[in-house]
N, C-alpha and C positions, 0 to 999 in steps of 0.2 A: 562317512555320511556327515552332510554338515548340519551342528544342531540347529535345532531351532528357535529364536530370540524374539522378544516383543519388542526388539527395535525400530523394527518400520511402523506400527503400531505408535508406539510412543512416539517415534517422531513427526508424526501428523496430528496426536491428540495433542502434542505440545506444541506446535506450529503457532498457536495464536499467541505464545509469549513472544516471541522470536518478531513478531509483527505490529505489537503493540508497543514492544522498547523501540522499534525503528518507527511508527507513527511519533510516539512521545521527541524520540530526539529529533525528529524535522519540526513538530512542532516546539520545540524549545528554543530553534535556532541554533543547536551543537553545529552542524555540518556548516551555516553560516560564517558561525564564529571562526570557523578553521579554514574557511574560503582563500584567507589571508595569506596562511600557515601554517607551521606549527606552533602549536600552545601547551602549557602544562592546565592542569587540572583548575588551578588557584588563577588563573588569566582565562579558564573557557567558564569559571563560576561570575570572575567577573562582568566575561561580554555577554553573557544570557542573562545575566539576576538569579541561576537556580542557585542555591546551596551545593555548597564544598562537595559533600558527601552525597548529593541525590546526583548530580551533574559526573559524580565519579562512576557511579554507578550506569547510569546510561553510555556515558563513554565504555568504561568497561565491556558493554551487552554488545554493543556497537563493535567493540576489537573481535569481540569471540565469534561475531555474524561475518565478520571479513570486511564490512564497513570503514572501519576506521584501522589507521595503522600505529600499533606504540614503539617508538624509539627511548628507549632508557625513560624519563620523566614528562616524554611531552609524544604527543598526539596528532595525526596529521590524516586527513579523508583521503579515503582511497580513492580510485581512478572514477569509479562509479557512483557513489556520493557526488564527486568535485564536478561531477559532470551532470548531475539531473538533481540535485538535490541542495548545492550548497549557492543557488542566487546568480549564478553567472549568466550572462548572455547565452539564448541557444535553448534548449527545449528545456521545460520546466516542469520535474514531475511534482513539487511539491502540493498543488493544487488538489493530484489522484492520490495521494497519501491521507489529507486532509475530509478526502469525499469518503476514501476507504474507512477513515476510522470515526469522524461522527457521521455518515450517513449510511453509509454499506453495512459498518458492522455492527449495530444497533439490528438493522434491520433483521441480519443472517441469526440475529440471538431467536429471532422468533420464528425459524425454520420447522423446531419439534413441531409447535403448534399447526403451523400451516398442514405439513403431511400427515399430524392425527385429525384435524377436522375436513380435509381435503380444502380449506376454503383460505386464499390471501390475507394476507394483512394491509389493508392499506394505507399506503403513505407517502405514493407520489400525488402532489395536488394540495399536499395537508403542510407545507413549507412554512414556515414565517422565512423573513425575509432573511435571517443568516445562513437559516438552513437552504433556501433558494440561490444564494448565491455562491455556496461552497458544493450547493450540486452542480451550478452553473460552469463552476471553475471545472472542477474536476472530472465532468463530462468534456468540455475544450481541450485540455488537457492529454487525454483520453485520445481525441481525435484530430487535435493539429499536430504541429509540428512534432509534437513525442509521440505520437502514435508513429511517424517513419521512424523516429529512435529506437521505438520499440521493434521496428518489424526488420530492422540493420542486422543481419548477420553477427556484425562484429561490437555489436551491442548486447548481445543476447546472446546467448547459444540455442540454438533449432530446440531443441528440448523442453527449452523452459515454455517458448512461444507455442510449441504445441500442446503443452501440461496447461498451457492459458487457452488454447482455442476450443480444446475437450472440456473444459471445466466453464466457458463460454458455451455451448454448443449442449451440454449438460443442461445446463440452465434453462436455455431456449425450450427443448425441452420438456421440462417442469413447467413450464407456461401457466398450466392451468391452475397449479398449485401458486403459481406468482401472479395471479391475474390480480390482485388488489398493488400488485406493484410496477402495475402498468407505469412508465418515463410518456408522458405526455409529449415532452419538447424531441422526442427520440426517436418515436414514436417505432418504438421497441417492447417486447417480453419476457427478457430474459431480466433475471434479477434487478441489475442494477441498467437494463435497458441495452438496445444493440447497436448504439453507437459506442456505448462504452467497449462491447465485445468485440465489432467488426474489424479491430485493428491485428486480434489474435486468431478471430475466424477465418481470414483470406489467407493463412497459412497454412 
């Protein structure tokens, strides 16, 4: 009999680290910097401005996520990175990174609340203008050209696109509990609105 481990467990309560070194290194410019090539440590402190030691550390999070690859002293983006995340020509997710981490998950912090008072939080509507236009992105994003990236076969494996359209389709939903996070421009109810979702629901 096989025992049994708080594995899966643990690794969904700890899923938001895993998410937030990869928010932090797209917004640093790490996958950027490596666009080029490879680089060591002391050449990707230089092209970003982080420090020696913090810019190690994210590379590092980056190697063990599968993100980045290390060759003896120097570092170089993986297939998947080099392709949606480090600047090139061709579908650009870094936008949906950027919406993920200061608009989406601010919002998702205030979840408990929502399901003990049954009532929204609202906060589409309430933008200043960075916050509007890093939704703005990141909803495009969402739905042009990376949304077919997303929905490629040979982009994605079936699994993940369906663990995303359940977890879209979840949301939807919860509606009533997200009703203060009605997408205006989306004119959507699922969390973060269903044009963000539709690219994972038609799967």
């Amino acid at each position: 009999m096989t025992a049994v481990t708080p594995e899966p467990i643990l690794k969904v309560a700890m899923g938001f680290m895993a998410a937030k070194h990869l928010f932090v290194a797209s917004e640093v410019g790490l996958f950027e910097a490596l666009a080029a090539g490879p680089a060591t440590i002391e050449e990707l402190a230089s092209q970003t401005g982080v420090p020696s030691r913090t810019i190690a550390i994210a590379t590092a999070a980056m190697v063990s996520l599968g993100f980045i690859e290390q060759h003896g002293h120097h570092y170089q983006n993986g297939e998947q990175v080099a392709a949606f995340l480090a600047g090139k020509p061709g579908p650009d997710l870094r936008p949906m990174l950027r919406f993920f981490d200061q608009i989406s998950y601010p919002a998702w912090q205030k979840l408990a609340d929502a399901v003990r008072t049954g009532n929204g939080q609202a906060q589409f509507g309430k933008f200043d203008k960075r916050q509007q236009k890093i939704f703005s992105a990141g909803v495009e994003s969402f739905s042009g050209p990376g949304a077919a990236a997303l929905a490629a076969p040979r982009q994605i494996e079936g699994n993940a696109v369906r663990i995303a359209g359940s977890l879209c389709r979840r949301a939807a939903e919860a509606r009533e509990l997200a009703r203060g996070f009605e997408d205006r421009h989306c004119r959507g109810r699922c969390f973060q609105g269903r044009a963000a979702c539709r690219p994972a629901m038609m799967r």
